[in-house]
C-alpha positions in Angstrom: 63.4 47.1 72.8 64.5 46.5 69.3 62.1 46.5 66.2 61.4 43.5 64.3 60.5 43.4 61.1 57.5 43.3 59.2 57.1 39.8 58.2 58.2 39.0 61.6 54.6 41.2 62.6 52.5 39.3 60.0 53.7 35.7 61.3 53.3 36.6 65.4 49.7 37.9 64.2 49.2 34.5 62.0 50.3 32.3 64.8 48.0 34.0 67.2 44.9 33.7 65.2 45.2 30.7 63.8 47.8 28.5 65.7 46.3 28.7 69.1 43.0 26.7 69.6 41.6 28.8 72.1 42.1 32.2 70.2 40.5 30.6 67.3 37.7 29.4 69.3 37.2 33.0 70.6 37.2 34.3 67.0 40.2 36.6 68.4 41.4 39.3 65.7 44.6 41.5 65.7 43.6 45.0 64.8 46.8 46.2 65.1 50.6 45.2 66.1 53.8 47.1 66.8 56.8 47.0 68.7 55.4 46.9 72.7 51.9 47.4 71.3 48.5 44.8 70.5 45.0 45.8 70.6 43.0 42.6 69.2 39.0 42.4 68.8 37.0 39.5 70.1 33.3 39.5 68.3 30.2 38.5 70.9 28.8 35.2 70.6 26.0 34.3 72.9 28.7 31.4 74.4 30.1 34.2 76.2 27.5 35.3 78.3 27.9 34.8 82.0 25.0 36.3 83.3 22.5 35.0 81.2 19.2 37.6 82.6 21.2 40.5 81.8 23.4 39.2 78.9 26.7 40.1 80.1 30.1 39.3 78.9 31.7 36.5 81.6 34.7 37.8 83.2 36.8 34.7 82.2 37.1 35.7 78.8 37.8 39.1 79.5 40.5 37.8 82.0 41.6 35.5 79.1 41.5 38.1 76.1 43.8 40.7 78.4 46.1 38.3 78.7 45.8 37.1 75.2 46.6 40.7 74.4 49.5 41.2 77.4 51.5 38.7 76.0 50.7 39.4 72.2 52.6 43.2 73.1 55.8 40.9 75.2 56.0 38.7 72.4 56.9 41.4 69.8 60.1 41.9 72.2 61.3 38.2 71.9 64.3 38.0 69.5 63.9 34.6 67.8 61.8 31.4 67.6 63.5 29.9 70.7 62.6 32.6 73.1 59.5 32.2 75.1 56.6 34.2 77.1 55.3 32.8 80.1 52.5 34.5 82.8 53.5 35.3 86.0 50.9 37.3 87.3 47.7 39.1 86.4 45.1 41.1 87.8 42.2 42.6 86.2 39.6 45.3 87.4 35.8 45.0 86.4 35.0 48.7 85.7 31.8 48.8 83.7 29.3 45.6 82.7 29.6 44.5 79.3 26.7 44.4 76.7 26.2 41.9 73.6 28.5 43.5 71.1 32.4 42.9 70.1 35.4 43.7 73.0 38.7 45.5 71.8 41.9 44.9 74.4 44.6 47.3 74.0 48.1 46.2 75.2 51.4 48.2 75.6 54.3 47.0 77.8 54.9 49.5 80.0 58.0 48.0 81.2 60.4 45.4 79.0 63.7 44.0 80.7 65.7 41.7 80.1 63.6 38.5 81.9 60.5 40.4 82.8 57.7 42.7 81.0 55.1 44.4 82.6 51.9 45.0 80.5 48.9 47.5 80.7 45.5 46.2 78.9 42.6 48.3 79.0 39.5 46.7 77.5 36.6 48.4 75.7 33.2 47.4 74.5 33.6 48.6 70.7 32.2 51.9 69.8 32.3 52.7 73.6 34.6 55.5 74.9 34.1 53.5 79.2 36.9 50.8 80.0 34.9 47.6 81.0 38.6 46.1 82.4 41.6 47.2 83.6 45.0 44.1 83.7 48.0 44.4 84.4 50.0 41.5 83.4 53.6 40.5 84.0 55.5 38.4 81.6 58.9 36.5 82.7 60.4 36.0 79.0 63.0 33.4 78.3 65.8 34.2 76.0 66.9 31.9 73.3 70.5 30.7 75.0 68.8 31.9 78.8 
């Protein structure tokens, strides 16, 4: 993988916040970006409860902020404005119930090649040590000129 630059950095994490409806719908933050690497924050609003006597988190969002964050980490491999992220595949393991409070998804690719990259995202409930969620995503990436 080769490093991009810091503006580069500050323009993925614009677009993501503020480009994509559903992202700004979900409040989404990026905490932090680096080459391979994404952990964004998601704050709790009571729209996102799915069970409603317990006040739980729905797994949707979850689903959707891991692979929000997944392809966050493959797009900081992408070359130039041509090239293009698309999900393959996902599949995400419920560990622990959620509570009302913010989520945090941490992304690393865990393997970048030249079409494909395989992501890890572990989710967190913030100020909690527990996963709540466990995805693996996989990426097929499209090269500018591919």
């Amino acid at each position: 993988m080769q490093e991009i630059g810091q503006d580069d950095y500050l323009f993925l994490k614009h677009a993501i916040e503020n480009m994509m409806p559903a992202n700004k719908i979900f409040g989404l933050e990026i905490m932090e970006i680096r080459l391979g690497y994404v952990c964004i924050k998601v704050p709790f609003k009571k729209e996102f409860i799915g069970d409603y006597l317990q006040k739980r988190w729905h797994g949707g969002i979850l689903a959707a902020m891991a692979d929000t964050a997944g392809g966050a980490a493959g797009a900081t491999t992408l070359d130039s404005l041509q090239d293009r992220i698309n999900t393959l595949d996902m599949r995400i393991d419920y560990l622990h119930p959620t509570v009302e409070g913010d989520i945090l998804a941490k992304a690393k690719i865990v393997k970048s090649g030249k079409s494909i990259n395989v992501v890890d995202v572990e989710l967190f409930q913030s100020g909690q040590k527990d996963l709540v969620a466990l995805a693996r995503c996989i990426y097929s990436i499209h090269r500018n000129g591919s």
